[in-house]
C-alpha positions as CSV (number, residue, x, y, z in Angstrom):
1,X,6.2,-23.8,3.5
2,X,6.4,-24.8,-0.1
3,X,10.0,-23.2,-2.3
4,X,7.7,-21.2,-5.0
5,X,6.2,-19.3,-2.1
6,X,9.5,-19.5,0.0
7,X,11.1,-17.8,-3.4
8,X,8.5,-15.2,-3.6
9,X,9.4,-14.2,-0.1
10,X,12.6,-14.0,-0.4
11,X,12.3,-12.2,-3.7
12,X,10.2,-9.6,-1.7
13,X,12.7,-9.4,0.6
14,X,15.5,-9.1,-2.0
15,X,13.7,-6.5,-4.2
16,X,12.8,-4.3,-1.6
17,X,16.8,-4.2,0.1
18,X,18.5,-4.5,-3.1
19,X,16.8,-3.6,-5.9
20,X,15.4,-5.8,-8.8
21,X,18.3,-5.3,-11.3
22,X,20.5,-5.5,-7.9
23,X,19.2,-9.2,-7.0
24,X,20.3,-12.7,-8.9
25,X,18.7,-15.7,-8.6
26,X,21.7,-17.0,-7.3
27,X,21.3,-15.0,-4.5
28,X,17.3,-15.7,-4.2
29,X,18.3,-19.6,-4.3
30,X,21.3,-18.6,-1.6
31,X,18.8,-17.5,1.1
32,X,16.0,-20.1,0.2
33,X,18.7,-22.8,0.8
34,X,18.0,-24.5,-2.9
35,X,20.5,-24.4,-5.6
36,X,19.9,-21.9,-9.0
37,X,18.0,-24.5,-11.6
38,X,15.7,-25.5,-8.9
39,X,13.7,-22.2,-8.8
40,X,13.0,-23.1,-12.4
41,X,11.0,-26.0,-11.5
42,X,8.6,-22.8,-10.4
43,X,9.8,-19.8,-12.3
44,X,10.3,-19.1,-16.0
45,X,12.7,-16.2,-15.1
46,X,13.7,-13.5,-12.9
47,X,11.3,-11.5,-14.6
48,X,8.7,-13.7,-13.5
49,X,9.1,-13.8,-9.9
50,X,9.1,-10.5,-9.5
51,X,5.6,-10.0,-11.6
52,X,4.2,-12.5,-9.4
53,X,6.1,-10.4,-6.1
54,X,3.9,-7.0,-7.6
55,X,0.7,-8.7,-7.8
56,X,0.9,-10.2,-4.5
57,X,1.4,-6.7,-3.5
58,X,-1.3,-5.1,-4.9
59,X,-3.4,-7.8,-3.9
60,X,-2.6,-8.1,-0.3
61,X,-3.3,-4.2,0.0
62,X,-6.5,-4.2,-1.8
63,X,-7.0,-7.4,0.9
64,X,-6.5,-5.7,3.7
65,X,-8.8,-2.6,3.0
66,X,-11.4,-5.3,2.3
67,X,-10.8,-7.1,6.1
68,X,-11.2,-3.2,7.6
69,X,-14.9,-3.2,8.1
70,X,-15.2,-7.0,7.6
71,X,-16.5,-7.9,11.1
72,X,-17.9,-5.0,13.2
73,X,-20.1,-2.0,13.1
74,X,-17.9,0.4,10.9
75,X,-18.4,3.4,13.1
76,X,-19.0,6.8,12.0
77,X,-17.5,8.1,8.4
78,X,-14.8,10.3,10.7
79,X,-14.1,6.8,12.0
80,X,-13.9,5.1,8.7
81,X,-11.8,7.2,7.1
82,X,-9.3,7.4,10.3
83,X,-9.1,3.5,10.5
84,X,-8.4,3.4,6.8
85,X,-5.7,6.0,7.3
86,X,-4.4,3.8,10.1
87,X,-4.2,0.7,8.5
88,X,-1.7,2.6,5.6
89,X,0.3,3.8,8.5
90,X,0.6,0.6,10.0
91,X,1.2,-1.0,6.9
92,X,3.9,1.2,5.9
93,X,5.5,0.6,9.6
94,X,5.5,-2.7,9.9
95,X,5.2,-4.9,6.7
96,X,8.0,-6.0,4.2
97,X,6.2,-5.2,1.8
98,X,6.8,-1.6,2.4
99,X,10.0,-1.4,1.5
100,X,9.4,-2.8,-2.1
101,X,6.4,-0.7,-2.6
102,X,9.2,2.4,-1.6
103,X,11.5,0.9,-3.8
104,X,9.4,0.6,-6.9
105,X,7.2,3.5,-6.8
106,X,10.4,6.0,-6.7
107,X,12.6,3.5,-8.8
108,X,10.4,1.4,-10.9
109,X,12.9,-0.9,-12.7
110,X,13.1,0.5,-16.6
111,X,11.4,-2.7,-18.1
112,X,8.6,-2.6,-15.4
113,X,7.1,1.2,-15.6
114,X,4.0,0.3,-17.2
115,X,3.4,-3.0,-15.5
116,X,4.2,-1.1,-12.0
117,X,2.4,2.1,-13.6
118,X,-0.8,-0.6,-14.5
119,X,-0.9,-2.0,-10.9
120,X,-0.9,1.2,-9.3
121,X,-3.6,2.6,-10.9
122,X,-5.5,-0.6,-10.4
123,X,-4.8,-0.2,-6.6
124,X,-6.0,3.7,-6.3
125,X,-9.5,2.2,-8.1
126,X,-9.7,0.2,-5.3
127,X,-9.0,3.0,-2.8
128,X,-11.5,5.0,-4.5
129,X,-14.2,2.6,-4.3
130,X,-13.9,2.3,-0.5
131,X,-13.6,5.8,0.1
132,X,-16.6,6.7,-2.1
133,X,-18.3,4.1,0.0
134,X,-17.2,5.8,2.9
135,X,-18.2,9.4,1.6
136,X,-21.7,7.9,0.7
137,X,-22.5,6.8,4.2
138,X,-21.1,10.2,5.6
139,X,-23.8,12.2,3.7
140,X,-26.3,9.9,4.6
141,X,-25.4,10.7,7.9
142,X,-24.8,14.2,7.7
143,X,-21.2,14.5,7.2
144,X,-19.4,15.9,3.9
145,X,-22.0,18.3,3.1
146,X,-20.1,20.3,1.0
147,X,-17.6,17.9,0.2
148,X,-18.1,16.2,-3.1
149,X,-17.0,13.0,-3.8
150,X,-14.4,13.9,-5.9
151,X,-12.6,16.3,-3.8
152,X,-13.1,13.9,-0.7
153,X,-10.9,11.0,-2.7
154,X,-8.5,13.2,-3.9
155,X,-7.8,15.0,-0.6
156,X,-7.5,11.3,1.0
157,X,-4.9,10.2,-2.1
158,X,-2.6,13.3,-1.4
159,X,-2.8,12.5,2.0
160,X,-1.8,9.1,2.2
161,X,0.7,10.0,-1.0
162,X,2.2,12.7,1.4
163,X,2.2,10.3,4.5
164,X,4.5,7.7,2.0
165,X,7.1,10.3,0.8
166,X,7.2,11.4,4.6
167,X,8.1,7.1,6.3
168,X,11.0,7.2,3.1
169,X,12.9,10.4,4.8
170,X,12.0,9.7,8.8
171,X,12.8,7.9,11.6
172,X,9.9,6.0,13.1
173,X,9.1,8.1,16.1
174,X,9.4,11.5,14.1
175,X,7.2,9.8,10.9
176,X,4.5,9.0,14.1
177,X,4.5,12.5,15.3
178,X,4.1,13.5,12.0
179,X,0.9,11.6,11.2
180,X,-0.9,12.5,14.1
181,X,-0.5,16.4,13.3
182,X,-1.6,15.9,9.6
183,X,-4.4,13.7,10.8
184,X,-5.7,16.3,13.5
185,X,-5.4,18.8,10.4
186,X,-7.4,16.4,8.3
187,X,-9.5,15.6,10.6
188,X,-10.9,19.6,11.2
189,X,-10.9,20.0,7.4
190,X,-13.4,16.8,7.3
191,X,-15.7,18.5,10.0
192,X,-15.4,22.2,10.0
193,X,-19.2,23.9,9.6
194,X,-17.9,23.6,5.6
195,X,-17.0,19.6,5.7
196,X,-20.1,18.6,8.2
């Protein structure tokens, strides 16, 4: 592995546990094993780093809602929308990433707000695209019949916005109990006589 992206992982790493105003170079350089001036043969700054850090975030989410229905059938939209609510879950339970994303969405550092505020937003266009998508297909197949479009993103944002705030104050088996009861709750919303 190459030190730029060894720095970028450890500056994940770092971010998420400490903080970005909490984290030196000196200590990035201390856990890549290279001394302080050698992270600028890659980095302008501290402040770079951890730009590069968000938008490898945002990217490798926006990636791996691309990869869900890459390589077989998609299944039905009930389906769709449960393996995309999956993959959040998963994601949240078992990436470091998800620590920083924690870390920066409830403490964005001051000089980052609108950077973090611009990526965020970039993300949930994402989201929306897929789950449109996903809405589309429903209807064509009978599902969502009284469900717009609108109120079928927005639901699914709150939802996965509510599953987030609940992994920052739970343990892992009690956050696992907890998403299967909101998801069974969902899931009869999405096809009551009113959703189907």
């Amino acid at each position: 592995m190459d030190n730029k992206k060894k720095i970028k992982e450890t500056a994940l790493d770092l971010f998420g546990q400490k903080g970005y105003e909490e984290t030196s170079l000196s200590d990035i350089a201390t856990v890549v094993g290279i001394k302080k001036p050698s992270i600028y043969n890659h980095f302008s700054s501290k402040e770079e780093i951890f730009t590069e850090v968000i938008e490898d975030l945002i990217q490798s989410e926006i990636n791996s809602y691309h990869r869900l229905f890459d390589n077989e059938y998609p299944g039905s939209a009930i389906e769709q929308v449960r393996k995309v609510f999956d993959s959040f879950c998963h994601r949240l339970l078992t990436t470091q990433e998800a620590r920083l994303w924690k870390r920066v969405s409830f403490y964005p550092p001051e000089p980052f707000k609108e950077f973090i505020s611009k990526k965020f937003y970039e993300l949930e266009v994402e989201y929306s695209q897929l789950l449109r998508s996903i809405h589309d297909s429903g209807k064509r197949s009978g599902y969502f019949m009284h469900i717009d479009v609108e109120q079928f993103t927005a639901s699914f944002l709150c939802l996965i916005d509510g599953v987030f705030l609940e992994h920052h104050y739970y343990t892992e088996e009690i956050f696992k109990e907890r998403i299967e009861s909101v998801w069974k709750v969902y899931e009869l919303g999405l096809t009551n006589s009113k959703g189907v």
